[in-house]
Structures are given as structure tokens and as C-alpha cells.
C-alpha positions as CSV (number, residue, x, y, z in Angstrom):
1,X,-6.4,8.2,-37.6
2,X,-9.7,6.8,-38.8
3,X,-12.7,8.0,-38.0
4,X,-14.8,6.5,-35.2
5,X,-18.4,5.1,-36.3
6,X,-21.3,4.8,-33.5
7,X,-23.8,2.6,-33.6
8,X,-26.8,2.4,-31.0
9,X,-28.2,-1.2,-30.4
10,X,-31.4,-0.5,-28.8
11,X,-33.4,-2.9,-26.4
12,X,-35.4,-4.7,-28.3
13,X,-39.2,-5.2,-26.6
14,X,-41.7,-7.5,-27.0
15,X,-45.2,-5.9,-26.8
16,X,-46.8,-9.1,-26.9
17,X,-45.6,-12.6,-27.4
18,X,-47.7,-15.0,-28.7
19,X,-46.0,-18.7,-28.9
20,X,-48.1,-20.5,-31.9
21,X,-46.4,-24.0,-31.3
22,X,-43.5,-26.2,-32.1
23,X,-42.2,-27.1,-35.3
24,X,-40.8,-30.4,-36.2
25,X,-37.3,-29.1,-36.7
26,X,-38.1,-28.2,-32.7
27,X,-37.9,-24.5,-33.2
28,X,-40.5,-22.2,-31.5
29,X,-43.3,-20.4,-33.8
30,X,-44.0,-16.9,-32.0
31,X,-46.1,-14.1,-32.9
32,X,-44.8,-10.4,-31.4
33,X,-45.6,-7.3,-31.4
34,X,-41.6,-5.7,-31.1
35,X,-40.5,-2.4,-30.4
36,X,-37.4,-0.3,-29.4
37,X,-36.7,1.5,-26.7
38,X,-34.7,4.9,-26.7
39,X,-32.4,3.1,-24.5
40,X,-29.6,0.6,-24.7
41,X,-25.8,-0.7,-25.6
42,X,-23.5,1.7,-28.4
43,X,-21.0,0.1,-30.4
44,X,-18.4,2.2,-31.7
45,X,-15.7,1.0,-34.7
46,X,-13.1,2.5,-36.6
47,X,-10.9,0.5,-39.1
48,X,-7.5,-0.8,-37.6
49,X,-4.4,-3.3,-38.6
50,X,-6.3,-6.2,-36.0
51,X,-10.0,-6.3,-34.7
52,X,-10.1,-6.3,-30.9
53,X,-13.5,-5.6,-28.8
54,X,-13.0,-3.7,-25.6
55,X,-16.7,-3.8,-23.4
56,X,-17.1,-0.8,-21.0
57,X,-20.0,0.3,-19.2
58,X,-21.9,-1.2,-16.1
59,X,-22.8,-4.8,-17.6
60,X,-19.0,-5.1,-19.0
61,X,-18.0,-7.8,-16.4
62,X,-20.2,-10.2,-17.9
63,X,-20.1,-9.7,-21.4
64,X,-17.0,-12.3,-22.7
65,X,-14.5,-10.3,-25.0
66,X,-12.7,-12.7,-26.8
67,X,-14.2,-14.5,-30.2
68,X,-17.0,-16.1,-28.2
69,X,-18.6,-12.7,-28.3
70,X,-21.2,-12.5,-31.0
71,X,-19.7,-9.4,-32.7
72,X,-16.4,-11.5,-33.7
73,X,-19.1,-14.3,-34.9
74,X,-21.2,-11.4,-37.0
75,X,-17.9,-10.0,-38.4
76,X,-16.8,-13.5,-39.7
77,X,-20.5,-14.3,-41.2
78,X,-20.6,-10.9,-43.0
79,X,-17.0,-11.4,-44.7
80,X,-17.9,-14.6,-45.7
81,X,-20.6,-12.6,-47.6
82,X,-19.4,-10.2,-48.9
83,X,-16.6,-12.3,-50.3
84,X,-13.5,-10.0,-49.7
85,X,-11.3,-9.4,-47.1
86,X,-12.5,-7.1,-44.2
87,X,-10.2,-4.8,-42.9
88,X,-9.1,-5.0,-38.9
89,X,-11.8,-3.0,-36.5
90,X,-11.2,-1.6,-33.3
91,X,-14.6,-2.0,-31.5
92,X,-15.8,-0.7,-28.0
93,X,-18.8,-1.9,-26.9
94,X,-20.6,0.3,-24.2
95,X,-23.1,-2.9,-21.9
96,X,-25.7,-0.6,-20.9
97,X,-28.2,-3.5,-21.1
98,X,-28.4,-6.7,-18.3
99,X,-27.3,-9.8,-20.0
100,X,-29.5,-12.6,-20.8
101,X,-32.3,-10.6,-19.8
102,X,-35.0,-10.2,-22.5
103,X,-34.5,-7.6,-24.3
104,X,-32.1,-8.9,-27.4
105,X,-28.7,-7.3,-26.1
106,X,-26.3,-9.8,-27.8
107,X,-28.4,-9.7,-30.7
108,X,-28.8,-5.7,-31.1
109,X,-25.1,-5.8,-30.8
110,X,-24.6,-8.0,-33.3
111,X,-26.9,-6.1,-35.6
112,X,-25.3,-2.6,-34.6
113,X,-21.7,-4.2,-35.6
114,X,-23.1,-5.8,-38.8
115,X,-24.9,-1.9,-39.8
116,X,-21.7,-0.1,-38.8
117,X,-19.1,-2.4,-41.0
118,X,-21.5,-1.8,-44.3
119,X,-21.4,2.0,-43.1
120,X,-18.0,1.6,-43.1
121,X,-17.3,-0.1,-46.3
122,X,-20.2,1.9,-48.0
123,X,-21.1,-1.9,-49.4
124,X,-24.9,-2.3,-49.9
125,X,-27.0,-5.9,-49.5
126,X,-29.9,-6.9,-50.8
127,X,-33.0,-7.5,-48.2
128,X,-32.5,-11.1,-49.1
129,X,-29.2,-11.1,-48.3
130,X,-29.3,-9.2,-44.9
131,X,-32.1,-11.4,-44.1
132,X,-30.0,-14.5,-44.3
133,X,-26.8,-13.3,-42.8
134,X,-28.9,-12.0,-40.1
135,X,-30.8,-14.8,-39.2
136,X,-27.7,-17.5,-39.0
137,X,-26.6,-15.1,-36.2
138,X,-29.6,-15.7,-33.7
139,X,-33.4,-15.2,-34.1
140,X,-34.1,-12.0,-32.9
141,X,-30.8,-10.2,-34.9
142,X,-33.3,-9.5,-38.2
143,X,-35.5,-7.4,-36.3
144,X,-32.6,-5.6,-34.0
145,X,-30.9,-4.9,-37.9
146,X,-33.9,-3.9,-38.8
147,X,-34.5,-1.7,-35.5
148,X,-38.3,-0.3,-35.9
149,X,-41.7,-0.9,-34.6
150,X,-42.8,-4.0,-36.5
151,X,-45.0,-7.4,-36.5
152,X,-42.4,-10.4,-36.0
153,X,-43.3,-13.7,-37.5
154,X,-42.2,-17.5,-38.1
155,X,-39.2,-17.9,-35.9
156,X,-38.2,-14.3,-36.6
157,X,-37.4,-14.2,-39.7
158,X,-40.8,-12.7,-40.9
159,X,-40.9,-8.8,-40.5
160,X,-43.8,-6.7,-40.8
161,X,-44.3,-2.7,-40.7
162,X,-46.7,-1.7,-37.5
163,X,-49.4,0.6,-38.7
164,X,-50.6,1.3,-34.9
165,X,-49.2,4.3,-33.3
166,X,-47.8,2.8,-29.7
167,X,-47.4,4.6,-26.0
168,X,-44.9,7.3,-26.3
169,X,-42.9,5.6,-23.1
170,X,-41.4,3.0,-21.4
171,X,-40.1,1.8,-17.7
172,X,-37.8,-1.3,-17.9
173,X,-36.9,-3.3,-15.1
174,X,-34.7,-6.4,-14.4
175,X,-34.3,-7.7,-11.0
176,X,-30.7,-8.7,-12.1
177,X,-31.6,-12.0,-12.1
178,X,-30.3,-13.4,-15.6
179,X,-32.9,-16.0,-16.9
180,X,-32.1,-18.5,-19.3
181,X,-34.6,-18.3,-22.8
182,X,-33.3,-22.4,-23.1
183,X,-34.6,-23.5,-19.6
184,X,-37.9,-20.9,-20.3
185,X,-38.9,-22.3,-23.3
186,X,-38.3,-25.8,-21.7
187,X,-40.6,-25.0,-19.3
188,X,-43.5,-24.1,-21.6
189,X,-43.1,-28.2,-22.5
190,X,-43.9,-27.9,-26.2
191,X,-43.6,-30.9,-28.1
192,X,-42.3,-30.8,-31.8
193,X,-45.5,-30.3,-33.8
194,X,-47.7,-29.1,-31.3
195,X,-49.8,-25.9,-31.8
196,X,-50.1,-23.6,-29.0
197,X,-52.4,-20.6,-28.3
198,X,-54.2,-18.1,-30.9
199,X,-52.8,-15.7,-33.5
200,X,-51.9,-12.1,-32.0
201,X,-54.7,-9.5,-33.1
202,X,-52.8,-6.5,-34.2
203,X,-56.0,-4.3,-32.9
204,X,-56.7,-5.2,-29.8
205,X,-53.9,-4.7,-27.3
206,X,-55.6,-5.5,-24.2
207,X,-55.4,-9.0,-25.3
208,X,-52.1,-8.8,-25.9
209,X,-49.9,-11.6,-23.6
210,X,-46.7,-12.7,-23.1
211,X,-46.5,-16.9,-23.5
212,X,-43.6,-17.1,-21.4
213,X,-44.7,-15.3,-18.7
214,X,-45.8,-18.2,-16.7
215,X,-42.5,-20.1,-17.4
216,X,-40.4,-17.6,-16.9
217,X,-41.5,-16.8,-13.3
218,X,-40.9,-20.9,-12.8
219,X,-37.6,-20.1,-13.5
220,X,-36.8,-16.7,-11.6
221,X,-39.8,-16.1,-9.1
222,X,-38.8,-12.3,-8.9
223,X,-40.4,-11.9,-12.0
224,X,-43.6,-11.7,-10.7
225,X,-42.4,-9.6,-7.4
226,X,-41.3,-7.2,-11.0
227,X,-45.2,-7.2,-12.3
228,X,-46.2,-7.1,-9.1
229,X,-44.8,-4.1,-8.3
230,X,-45.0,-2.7,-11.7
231,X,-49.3,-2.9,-12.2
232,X,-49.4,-1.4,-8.5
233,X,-48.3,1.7,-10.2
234,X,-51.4,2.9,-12.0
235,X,-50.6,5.1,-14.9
236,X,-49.6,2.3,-16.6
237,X,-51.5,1.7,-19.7
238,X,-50.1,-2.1,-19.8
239,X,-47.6,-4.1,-17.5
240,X,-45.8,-7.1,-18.8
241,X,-42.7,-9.0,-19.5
242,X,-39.9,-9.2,-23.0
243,X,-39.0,-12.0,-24.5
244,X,-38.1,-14.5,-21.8
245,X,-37.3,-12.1,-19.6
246,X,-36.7,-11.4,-17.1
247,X,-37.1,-8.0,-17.6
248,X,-40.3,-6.6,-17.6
249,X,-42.1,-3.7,-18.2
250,X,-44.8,-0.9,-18.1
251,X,-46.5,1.5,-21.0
252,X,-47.1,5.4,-20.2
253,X,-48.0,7.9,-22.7
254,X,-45.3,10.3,-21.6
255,X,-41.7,10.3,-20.7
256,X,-42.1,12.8,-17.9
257,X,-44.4,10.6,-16.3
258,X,-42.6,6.7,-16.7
259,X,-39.6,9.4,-15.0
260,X,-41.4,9.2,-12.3
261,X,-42.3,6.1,-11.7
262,X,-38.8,4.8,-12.3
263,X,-37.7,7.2,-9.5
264,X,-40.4,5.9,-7.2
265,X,-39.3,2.0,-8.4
266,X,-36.0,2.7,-8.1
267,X,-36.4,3.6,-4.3
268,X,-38.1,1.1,-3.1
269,X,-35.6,-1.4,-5.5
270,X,-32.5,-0.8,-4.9
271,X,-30.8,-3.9,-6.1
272,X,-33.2,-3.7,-9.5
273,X,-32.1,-1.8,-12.7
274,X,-34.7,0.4,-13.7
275,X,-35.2,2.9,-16.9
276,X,-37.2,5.0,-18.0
277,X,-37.2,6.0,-21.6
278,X,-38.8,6.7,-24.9
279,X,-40.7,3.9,-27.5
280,X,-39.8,4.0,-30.8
């Protein structure tokens, strides 16, 4: 029987999101500081006569498994690529991650599925090529390929090395509240061509925002109930919110200690997921 290959897709977090404007073809220009948690989904695939997906784990329910999943659409994109005929994969897919919840799930997975076939088929792609294939997938499935520390650019496309060092840990939370990126980014009520706010300034995090904070909390008012609670715990070195969340976040320089704090978040949350875990 072949041989199983694992894959993690990590959260993907936004440090800080900067929103530079609109382009005229109406997509968003962002500036973001992005970073991976030690935490999230794992893909596994072994070669098989037919490719079927089968999701497990505690978001499984609402992750579709049939070809609307993103994994079937990355498959198809990176044969067309390659230009031969992929074999059959048997895939599981282990949602450890909330959906639609701002930290790149469908897009890590995508990215994990598109690292594990070229494992697989021990075929190689040019940066150019990876860059391309991953992009037509979804804006933020670049940087999940890609799956380091790193200064994100353009509409995501544009991938930079960080040369900071960053907090050593991380507490996520999501209220459980799924929160729509399409009605956030509505709500920030950029027209095509308009500029936005300033550059981000790789140097000095304390001005480090996230744009679609404010919208985002239009959309799902737990949100700020989230920060709230979050920035009332004070070890935190910085307390804000991923992507378009809705889940948000807090920096600590140690695991032991963001333990902690998820315990005590945890217990006075109930009906939130909370997890502590490392930065890469």
C-alpha cells in the first residue's frame, strides 16, 4: 500500500494589516506583516486509483467535501501545470481551524495539498511558476505555500523575508462567529482607485494596525467583546485581530505563559475556541 504523506497547513496570521487602497481592477492593496502559528489543519495523501477527500476533526461539519473544496480546485490547477496526468489521491483533511475565520484555513489547505503532490511526484517548479499557480487559487495561498515569517505585498502576491525576530507565542481566539472577508471589505467602502492609510513600518510594531478591524466588528460585534477581553490580560505584548477575522489575537514571549492565559480565557469563554501555541 502507498505510503501516507502529511502535510501541516498552519494558521496563517496577520501581524499587522495595512489596507493601501483600491485598485481599478477593484482588488484590495494591503500591506502585512504575516506569520505562522505552530497550530492548525494536517493534510495527509497517499496515491490511489480515484481522489476522494475525507475531513475529520472538530470543524469537519462545515468544511464541503465534494469538488467545491479548494483542494479538488488546487489539484486540477497543478495538473494543468505540470502537463501530465496526476495519479488518483486519497486525502484526509484533519479541520483543526474555524472556517471563514481569518486565519487562511482554505488557503493553507490548499497550499499543504499543492506541497504534498510535488513531494509526491518529486516534480520541482520554478518560483515563477509556484507563484502563479498559487495565486489563481486565492490571495493568501502564496504565502501559506510559502509558510514563513514574511512581509506580504500588492494583493499577495509580493513576498518578502522578515528580518525582525517576533514574540515566541501566540493565543488565538474565535468567538465561533464565521465573518465574511466579502461583506468586511465592503464595509471599509473603498472605491476603485482610492488610496487608503500609510505604508507599514517594518520597525516599529506598536504602530502596527489591523484596517479591518473597525469593519469587521460592524459585521460580528463579538469581535471587540474578543479584544476586549484579550488586552485585559496584561502580559500581552500586543492584542489584535487576522485578516478579517474574526479571530483575534494576543503576543507573549513564552509558551508557558500564552498557556496560561488560554486556560484562564477558556474558562470564562466557554463557547469560544481558544489556543495557545508557538510563532513561527
Amino acid at each position: 500500500m502507498a505510503e501516507w504523506i502529511v502535510e501541516k497547513a498552519c494558521a496563517k496570521i496577520n501581524l499587522a494589516l495595512h489596507v493601501l487602497g483600491r485598485r481599478d481592477d477593484g482588488y484590495h492593496e494591503l500591506d502585512s506583516v504575516v506569520a505562522f502559528a505552530g497550530f492548525g489543519d494536517e493534510l495527509k495523501l497517499r496515491q490511489a486509483k480515484h481522489t476522494t477527500l475525507r475531513v475529520t476533526g472538530p470543524f469537519a461539519a462545515e468544511v464541503p467535501q465534494g469538488p467545491e473544496n479548494i483542494i479538488f480546485k488546487a489539484i486540477s490547477v497543478l495538473r494543468d501545470v505540470l502537463k501530465f496526468e496526476l495519479p488518483g489521491f486519497e486525502i484526509i483533511l484533519e479541520k483543526n481551524l474555524p472556517v471563514a475565520s481569518g486565519v487562511g484555513g482554505g488557503s493553507a489547505d490548499a497550499a499543504a495539498t499543492l506541497r504534498a503532490i510535488l513531494r509526491l511526484t518529486a516534480h520541482k517548479l520554478s518560483e515563477n511558476q509556484i507563484q502563479s499557480l498559487a495565486t489563481s487559487l486565492g490571495a493568501d495561498v502564496p504565502v501559506c505555500f510559502a509558510q514563513r515569517s514574511c512581509h506580504m505585498q500588492g494583493i499577495g502576491e509580493i513576498i518578502r523575508p522578515l528580518m525582525i525576530s517576533l514574540p515566541k507565542a501566540i493565543v488565538l481566539v474565535n468567538p465561533q462567529k464565521p465573518c465574511s472577508t466579502q461583506a468586511v471589505f465592503a464595509k471599509l467602502a473603498l472605491t476603485k482607485g482610492q488610496s487608503h492609510l500609510r505604508e507599514i513600518d517594518i520597525e516599529n510594531s506598536p504602530m502596527w494596525r489591523n484596517d479591518l478591524t473597525g469593519p469587521a466588528c460592524s459585521v460580528e460585534p463579538e469581535i471587540g467583546q474578543v479584544l476586549q477581553m484579550l488586552a485585559a490580560e496584561q502580559m500581552f505584548s500586543a492584542v489584535r485581530m487576522s485578516g478579517s477575522g474574526a479571530t483575534c489575537f494576543g503576543l507573549v514571549s513564552n509558551l508557558a505563559a500564552a498557556s496560561a492565559a488560554a486556560a484562564r480565557l477558556s474558562v470564562r469563554n466557554p463557547g469560544w475556541w481558544v489556543r495557545a501555541t508557538e510563532l513561527c
